[in-house]
ROMARBA-631419 format. One record per residue (C-alpha): x, z, y; residue number from 1; residue in three letters. Coordinates in pm, 1 decimal, padded with zeros to 6 digits, m for minus. Layout:
<sites>
(site (X Z Y) NUM ALA)
...
</sites>
This chain:
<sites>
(site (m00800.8 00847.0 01131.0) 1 UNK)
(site (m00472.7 00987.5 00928.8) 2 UNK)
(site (m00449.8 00869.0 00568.5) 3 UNK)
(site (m00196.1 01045.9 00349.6) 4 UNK)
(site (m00036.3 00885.9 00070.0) 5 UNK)
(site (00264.4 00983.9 m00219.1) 6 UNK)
(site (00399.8 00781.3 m00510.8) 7 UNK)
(site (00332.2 00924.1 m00851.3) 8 UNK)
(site (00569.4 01195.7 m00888.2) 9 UNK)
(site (00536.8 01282.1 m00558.4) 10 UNK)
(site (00888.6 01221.7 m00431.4) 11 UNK)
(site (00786.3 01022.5 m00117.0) 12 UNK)
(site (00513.7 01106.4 00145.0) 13 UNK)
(site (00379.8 00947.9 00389.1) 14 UNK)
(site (00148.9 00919.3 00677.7) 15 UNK)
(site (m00046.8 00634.1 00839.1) 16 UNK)
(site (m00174.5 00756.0 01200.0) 17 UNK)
(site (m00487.6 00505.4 01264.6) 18 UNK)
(site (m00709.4 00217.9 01087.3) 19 UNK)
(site (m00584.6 m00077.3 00928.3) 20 UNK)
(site (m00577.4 m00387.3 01038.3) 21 UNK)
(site (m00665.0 m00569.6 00749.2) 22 UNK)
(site (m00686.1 m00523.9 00345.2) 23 UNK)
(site (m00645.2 m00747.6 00129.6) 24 UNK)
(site (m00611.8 m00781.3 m00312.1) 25 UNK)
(site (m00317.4 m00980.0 m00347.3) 26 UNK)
(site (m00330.9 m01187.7 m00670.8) 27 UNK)
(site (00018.6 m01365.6 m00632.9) 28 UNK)
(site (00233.6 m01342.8 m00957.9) 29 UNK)
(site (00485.3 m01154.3 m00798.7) 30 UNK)
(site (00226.0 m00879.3 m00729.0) 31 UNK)
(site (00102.9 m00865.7 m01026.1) 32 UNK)
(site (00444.8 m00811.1 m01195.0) 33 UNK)
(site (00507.0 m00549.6 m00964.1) 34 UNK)
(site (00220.2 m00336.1 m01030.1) 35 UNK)
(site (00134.9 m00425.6 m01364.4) 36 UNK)
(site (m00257.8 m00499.2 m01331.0) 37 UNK)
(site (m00441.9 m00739.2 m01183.8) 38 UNK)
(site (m00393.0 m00766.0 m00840.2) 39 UNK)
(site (m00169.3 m00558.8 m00587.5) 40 UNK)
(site (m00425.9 m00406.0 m00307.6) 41 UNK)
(site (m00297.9 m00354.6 00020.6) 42 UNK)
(site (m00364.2 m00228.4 00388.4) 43 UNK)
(site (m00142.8 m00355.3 00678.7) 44 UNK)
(site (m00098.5 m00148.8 00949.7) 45 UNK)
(site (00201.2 m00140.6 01257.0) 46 UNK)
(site (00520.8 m00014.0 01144.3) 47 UNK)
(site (00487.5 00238.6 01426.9) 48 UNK)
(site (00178.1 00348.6 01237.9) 49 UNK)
(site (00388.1 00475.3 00964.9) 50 UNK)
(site (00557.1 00805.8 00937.2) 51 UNK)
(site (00747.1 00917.5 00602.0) 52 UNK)
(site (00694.0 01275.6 00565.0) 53 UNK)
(site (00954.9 01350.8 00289.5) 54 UNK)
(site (01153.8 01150.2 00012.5) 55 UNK)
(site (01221.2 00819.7 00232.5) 56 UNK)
(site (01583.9 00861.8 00051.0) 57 UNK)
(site (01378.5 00760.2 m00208.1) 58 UNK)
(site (01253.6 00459.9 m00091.6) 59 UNK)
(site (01435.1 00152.8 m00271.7) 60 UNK)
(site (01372.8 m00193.2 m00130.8) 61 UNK)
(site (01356.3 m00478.2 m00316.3) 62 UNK)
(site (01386.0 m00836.3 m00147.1) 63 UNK)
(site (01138.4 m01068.1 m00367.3) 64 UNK)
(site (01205.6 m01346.4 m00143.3) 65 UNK)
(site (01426.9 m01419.5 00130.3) 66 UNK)
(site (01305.9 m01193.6 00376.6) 67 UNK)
(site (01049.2 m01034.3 00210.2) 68 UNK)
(site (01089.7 m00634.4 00103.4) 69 UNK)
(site (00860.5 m00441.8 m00165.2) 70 UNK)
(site (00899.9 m00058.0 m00144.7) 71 UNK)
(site (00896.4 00135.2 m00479.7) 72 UNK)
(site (00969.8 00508.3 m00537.7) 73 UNK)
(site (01338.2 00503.8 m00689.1) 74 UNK)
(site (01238.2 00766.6 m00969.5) 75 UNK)
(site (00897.3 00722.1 m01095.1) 76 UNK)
(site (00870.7 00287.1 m00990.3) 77 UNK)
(site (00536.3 00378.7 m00814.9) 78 UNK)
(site (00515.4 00026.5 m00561.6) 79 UNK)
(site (00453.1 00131.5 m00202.4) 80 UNK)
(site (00512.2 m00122.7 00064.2) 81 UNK)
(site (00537.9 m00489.3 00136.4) 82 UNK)
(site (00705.7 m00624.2 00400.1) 83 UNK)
(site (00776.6 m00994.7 00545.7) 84 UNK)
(site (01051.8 m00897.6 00818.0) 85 UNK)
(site (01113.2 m01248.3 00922.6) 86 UNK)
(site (00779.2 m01335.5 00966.7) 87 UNK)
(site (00624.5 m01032.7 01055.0) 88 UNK)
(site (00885.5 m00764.0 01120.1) 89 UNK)
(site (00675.6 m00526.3 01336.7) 90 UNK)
(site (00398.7 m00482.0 01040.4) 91 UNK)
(site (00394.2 m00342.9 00695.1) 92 UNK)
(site (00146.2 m00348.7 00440.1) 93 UNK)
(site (00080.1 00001.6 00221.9) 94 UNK)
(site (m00025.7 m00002.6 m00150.2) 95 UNK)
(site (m00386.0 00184.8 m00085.6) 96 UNK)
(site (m00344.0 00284.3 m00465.1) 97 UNK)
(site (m00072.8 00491.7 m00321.7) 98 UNK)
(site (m00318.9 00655.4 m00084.3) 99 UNK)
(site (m00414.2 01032.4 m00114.3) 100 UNK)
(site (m00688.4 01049.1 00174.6) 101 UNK)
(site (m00998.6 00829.7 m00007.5) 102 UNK)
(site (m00994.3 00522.5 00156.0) 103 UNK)
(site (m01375.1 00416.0 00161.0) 104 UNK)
(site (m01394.3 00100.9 00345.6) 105 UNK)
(site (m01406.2 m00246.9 00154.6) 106 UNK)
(site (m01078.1 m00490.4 00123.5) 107 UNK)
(site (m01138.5 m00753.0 00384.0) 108 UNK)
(site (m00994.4 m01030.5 00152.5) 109 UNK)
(site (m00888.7 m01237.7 m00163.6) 110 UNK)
(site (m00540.1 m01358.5 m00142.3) 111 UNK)
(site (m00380.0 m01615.5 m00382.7) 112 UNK)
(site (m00674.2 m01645.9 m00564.3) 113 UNK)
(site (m00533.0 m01947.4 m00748.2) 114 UNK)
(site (m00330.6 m01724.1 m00927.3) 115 UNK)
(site (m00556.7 m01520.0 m01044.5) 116 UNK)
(site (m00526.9 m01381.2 m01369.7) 117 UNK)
(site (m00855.1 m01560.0 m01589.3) 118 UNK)
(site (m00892.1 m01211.7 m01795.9) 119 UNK)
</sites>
């Protein structure tokens, strides 16, 4: 399967060649800052899986903690990636709200449900 994805003013392309390996709604604080709502949702897939098909100049990188990267579009904020290259430097997880190709399978988990906002 090849899912296609953009940010919102369609600066950055991308493609991800294959299935994820897992999904997940991420209801950490930091993920919820970062994309305003509820919950960040997101698929994680090998980096090798990943293949930016225009705008990667784009791509700003923000380091949230120490070794850990979030990907947002540089001119219209949109949040793309998520990365923990200490921990997991060969994998990368892709905002699925980002995702042109529907993605029609259900998110495989909760995370940092403690956090979760009570609204």
């Amino acid at each position: 399967m090849l899912y296609a994805g953009s940010c919102l003013c369609g600066g950055i392309g991308y493609q991800v060649d294959g299935e994820f390996k897992s999904t997940s709604h991420c209801h950490c604080t930091m993920c919820q800052k970062q994309h305003g709502a509820a919950c960040g949702s997101y698929g994680n897939i090998s980096v090798r899986q990943l293949e930016w098909r225009r705008g990667q100049e784009l791509l700003l990188l923000h380091e949230s903690t120490p070794g850990v990267f979030r990907g947002f579009c540089s001119t219209c904020g949109s949040s793309l990636t998520w990365a923990n290259q200490v921990e997991t430097p060969d994998r990368i997880a892709i905002a699925l709200g980002t995702l042109d190709t529907p993605y029609e399978q259900k998110v495989t988990k909760h995370i940092f449900t403690e956090s979760r906002v009570k609204w």
